[in-house]
N, C-alpha and C positions, 0 to 999 in steps of 0.2 A: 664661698668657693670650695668648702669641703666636699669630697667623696659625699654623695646625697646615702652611701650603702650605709655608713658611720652615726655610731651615736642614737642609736633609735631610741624615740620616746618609749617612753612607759605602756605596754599594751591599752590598756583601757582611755590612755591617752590618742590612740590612735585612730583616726579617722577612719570609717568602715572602706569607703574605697581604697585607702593605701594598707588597711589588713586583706583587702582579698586583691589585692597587685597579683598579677601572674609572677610564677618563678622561672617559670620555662616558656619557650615559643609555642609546645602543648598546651599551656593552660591561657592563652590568649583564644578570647570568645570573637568570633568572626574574623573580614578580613584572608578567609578561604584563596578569593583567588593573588597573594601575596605570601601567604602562609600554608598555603596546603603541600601534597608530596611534591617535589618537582617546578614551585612556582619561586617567582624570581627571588623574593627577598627572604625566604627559605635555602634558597641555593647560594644567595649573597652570605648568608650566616654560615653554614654548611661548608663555605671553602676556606676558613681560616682566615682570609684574608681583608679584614675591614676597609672598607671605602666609605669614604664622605657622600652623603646624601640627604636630601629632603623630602619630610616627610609633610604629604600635605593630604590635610582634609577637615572636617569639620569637629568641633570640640565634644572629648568626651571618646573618642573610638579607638587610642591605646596608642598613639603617638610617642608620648612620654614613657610608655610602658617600653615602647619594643626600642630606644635609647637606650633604658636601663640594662632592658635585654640584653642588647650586644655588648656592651662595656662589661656585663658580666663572662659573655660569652667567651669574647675576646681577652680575657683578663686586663681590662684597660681600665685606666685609671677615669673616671667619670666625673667631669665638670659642667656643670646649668650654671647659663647664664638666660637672666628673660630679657629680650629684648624692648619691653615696657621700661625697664628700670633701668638696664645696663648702658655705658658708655665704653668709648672707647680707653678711658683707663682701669676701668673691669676687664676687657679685652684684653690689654698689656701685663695685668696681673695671670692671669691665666697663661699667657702663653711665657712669663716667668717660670710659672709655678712647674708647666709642661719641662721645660729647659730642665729646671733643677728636678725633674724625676727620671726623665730618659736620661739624665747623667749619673744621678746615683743610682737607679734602678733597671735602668733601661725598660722602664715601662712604656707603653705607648698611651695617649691620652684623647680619650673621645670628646668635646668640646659640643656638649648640648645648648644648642640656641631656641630657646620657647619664643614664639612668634617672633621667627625672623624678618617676616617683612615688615616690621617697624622701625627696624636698623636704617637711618638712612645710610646712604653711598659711600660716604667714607667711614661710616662703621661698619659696613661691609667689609671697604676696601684693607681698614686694618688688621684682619686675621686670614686673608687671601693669600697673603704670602707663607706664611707658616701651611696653610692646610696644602701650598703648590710641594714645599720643602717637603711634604710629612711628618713634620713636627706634632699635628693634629690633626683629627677625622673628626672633621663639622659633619654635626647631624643635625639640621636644621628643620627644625619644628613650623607649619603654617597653616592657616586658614582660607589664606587669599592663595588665588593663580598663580605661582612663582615667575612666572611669563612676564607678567607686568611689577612685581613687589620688588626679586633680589635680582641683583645683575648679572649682567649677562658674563662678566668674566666667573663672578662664582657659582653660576649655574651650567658654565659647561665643562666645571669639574665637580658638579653631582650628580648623581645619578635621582630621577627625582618618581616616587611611590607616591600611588595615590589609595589613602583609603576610605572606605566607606562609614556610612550610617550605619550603623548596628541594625539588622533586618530584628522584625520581632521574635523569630526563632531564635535569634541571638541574644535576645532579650531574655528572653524564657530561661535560655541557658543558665546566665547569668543570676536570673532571680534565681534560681534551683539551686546552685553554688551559695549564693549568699543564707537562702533560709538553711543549708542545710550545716555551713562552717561556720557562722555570724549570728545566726537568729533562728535557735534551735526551738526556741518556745514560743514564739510568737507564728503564729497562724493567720493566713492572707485567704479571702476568699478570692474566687476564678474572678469575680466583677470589681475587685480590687484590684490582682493583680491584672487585669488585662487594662483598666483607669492606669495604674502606673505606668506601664509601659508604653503607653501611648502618650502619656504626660510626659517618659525622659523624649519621645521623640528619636531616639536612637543614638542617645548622649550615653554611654556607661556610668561616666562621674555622677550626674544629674542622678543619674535614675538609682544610684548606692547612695547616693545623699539623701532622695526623697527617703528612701529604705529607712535610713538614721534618724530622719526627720520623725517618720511614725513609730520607729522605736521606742520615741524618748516620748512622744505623744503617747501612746497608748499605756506605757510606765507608770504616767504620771495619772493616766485616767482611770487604774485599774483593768486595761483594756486586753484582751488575750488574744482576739480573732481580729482581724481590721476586716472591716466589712470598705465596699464601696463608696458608701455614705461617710465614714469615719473618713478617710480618705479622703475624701471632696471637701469635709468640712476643712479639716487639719490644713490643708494647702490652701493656703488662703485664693492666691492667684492662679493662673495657667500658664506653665511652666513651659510651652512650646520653646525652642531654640527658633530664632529671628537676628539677623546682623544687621540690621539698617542699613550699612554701610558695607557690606561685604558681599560676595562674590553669590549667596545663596539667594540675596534681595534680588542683584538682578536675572537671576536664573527664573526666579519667581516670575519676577514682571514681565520678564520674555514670553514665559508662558501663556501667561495674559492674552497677551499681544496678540500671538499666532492662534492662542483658543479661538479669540475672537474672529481674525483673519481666517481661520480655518471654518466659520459657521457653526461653532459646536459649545451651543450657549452652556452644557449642563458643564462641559470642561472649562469652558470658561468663568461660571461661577464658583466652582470648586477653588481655580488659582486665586479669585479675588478672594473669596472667603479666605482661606487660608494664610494671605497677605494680612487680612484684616486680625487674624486669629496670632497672628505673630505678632502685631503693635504696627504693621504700618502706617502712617498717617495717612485718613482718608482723603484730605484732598489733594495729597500727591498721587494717588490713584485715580481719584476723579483728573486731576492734569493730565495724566497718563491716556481717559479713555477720552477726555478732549480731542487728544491727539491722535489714535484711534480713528477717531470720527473721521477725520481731516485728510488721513492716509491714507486707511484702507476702505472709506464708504462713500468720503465726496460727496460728490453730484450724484450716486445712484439713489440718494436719500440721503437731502439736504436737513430733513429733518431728524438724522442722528446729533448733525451737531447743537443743533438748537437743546434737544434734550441731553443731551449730555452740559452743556454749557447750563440750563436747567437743574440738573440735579446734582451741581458743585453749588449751585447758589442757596438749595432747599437742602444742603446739608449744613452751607454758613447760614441757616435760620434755625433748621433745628438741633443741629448737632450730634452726638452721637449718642443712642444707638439708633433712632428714629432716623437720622439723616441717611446714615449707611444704605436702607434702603431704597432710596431713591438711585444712589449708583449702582447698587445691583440693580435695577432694573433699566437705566442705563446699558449697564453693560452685557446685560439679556436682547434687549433692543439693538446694539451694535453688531451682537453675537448672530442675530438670525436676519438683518437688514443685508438689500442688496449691494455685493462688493466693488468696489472700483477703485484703483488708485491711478486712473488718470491722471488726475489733479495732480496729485504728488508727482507723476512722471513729468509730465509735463511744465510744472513749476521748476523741475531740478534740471531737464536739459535749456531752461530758460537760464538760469544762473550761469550755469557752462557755458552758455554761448555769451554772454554776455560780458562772465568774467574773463575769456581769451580774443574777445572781439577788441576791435576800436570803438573812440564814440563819434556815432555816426551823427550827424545834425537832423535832427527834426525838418522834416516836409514843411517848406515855405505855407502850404494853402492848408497845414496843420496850426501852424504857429495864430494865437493872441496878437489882436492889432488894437492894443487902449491907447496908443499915440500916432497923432499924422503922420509920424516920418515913420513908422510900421506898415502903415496903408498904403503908401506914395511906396515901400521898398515891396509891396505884394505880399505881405503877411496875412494870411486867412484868406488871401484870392482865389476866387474857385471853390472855396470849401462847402461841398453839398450838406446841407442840412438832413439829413436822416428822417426826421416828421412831417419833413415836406416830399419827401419820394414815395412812390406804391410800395404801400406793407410796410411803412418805414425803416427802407430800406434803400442806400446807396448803391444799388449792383456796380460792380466794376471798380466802387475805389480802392485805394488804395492807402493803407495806415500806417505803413512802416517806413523807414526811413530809405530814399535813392540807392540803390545795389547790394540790398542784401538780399541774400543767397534764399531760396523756396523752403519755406519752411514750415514745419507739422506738426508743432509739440502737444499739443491735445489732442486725442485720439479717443473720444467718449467710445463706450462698451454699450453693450443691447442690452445691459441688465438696468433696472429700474428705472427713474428717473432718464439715464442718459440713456436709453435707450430711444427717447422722442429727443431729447437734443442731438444726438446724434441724427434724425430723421430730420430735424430744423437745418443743420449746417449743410446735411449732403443737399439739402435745395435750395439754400444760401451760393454754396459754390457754384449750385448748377449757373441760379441768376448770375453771380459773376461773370462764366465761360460766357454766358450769351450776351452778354453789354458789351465786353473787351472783343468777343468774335463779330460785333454789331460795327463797336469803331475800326476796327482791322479794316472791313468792307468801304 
């Protein structure tokens, strides 16, 4: 619960990214449009007057930094609590420790919360009232939407920032600061540094850590330049940033989605790849373009789903990385097949009418007669056979049940496939009109 300013390790004890921490709101790398002349959370610092808010975006873009910031700014006494660890009697302790300094100091106390949407609701709920009194200005740190994580009572007394990825000019920045206060002797070439910065993926923390990482690599190798290769070796894995479970997965797969709905296979292999290049699991992806198939291509080309359901099966045979391509190519075949999501429309205003409907009884000369006293009550009486009519075909019956209302829910398109079932029903309907305008007469 200490002041985080207090007590600093030993320099060479210190982690590279917390020896190049910004000291001022100038030496924060990106983040421009929050932090340049005139923009909001510049203007928030700027008026003297601190307000509780949250700060949301992806790890690694200066979140925790610009916290520090203002508890310096504001001469405020600065408390971190993480929401991984913390409970509501860490909570109780802090807003103590606040009491007993606004008494003897009249200090005001800034209450950093690191991933607050893991707090649940009554950990929430139990620092809402102090931050209402002013006791405390929650700065509450996230990854996820705050829309759906913190509540709605303590989100409509923050004001809530959103920041960005570190572009790779920020990047650049960044490395140029670091070689030149941090790692005065160590030489990066251009296809190094531009591997790193593409390996933090727009993470700061990551990408000052790889920095540390081939420090003490190259130290140890006698190494003075890092080449590209040095680099690729030394990192074992690929370091991209991937949340499985957070707000960027399904930003991801949205994309997917719409690449493919939009016909534009090369954008749509890029989202998969990219999924794939994070850790997602491929056959939650192959589920994904299952579904794909189902929604937006149907009937225009039945055979999407066939090979999509196909190439989740030849990837539980080969596995990965040979399986992989069979969903890309999958998802290349969905991406440039013709579009339709009749099916889909159509299945969904079926469920609507069904779910607000009554249930209607089945048509007598519909119903199964395996017992006498079914036959003797005119169960299946009447019921035309379909193989035994011209083109087997029933013109004029009828399949739904006694007074329900004229209804249309498939509406096939003239693209692929449906564009001949579409041609089959409008001369399906026609023969109807002419059987029931036959019996009319």
């Amino acid at each position: 619960m200490a002041d985080l300013f207090s007590s600093p390790p030993a320099p060479d004890k210190v982690p590279l990214a917390e020896r190049l921490r910004p000291q001022t709101l100038d030496d924060v790398v990106g983040q421009i449009h929050l932090l340049g002349p005139g923009k909001p959370l510049r203007l928030a610092v700027e008026s003297g007057k601190p307000h509780s808010m949250i700060l949301w975006g992806p790890p690694g873009v200066g979140k925790t930094t610009l916290a520090r910031l203002m508890a310096r700014h504001f001469d405020a006494e600065f408390m971190a609590l993480s929401a991984v660890f913390a409970g509501v009697k860490d909570i109780r302790e802090a807003v103590a420790q606040a009491e007993m300094l606004q008494g003897t100091t009249g200090r005001r106390t800034i209450l950093f919360v690191d991933e607050v949407h893991r707090f649940n609701k009554s950990q929430q709920d139990a620092f809402l009232p102090y931050v209402e009194s002013g006791l405390l200005t929650f700065i509450g740190a996230t990854t996820e939407n705050p829309s759906f994580e913190v509540n709605s009572a303590l989100l409509s007394r923050a004001a809530v920032y959103v920041l960005d990825s570190l572009k790779p000019e920020d990047m650049q920045q960044l490395f140029a600061r670091a070689s030149r206060e941090a790692l005065p002797t160590l030489r990066f070439t251009d296809e190094a540094r531009d591997r790193l910065i593409g390996w933090a993926d727009g993470d700061a923390r990551r990408f000052l850590n790889v920095l540390e990482t081939l420090e003490t690599a190259s130290s140890a190798a006698g190494v003075k330049e890092i080449t590209g290769e040095f680099a690729e070796s030394t990192l074992a894995q690929n370091l991209r940033r991937f949340d499985k479970g957070g707000e960027a997965f399904y930003d991801q797969i949205s994309a997917l989605h719409k690449s493919v709905r939009g016909s534009n296979p090369d954008a749509a292999l890029y989202w998969f790849v990219r999924m794939l290049d994070g850790g997602a699991d491929p056959l939650y992806l192959g589920r994904r373009i299952v579904r794909m198939a189902v929604e937006d291509i149907g009937l225009a080309d039945p055979r999407a789903l066939t090979m999509s359901l196909e190439a989740c099966q030849t990837y539980e045979r080969l596995g990965s990385p040979e399986g992989e391509l069979a969903l890309a190519q999958a998802v290349l075949y969905l991406a440039v097949a013709a579009k339709s999501n009749a099916a889909y429309m159509a299945y969904n205003e079926a469920r609507r009418f069904v779910k607000q409907d009554v249930s209607r009884p089945v048509p007598i000369h519909l119903r199964n007669a395996p017992t006498k006293l079914m036959k003797e009550l005119g169960y299946g009486k009447e019921y035309r056979y379909a193989h035994d009519e011209p083109g087997a075909y029933a013109a004029g019956e009828d399949y739904l049940p006694e007074g329900m209302p004229a209804i249309s829910w498939y509406e096939p398109t003239d693209r692929g496939l449906e564009g001949k079932i579409a041609q089959k029903l409008a001369h399906l309907k026609g023969l109807d009109r002419a059987a029931r305008d036959a019996e009319d007469r």
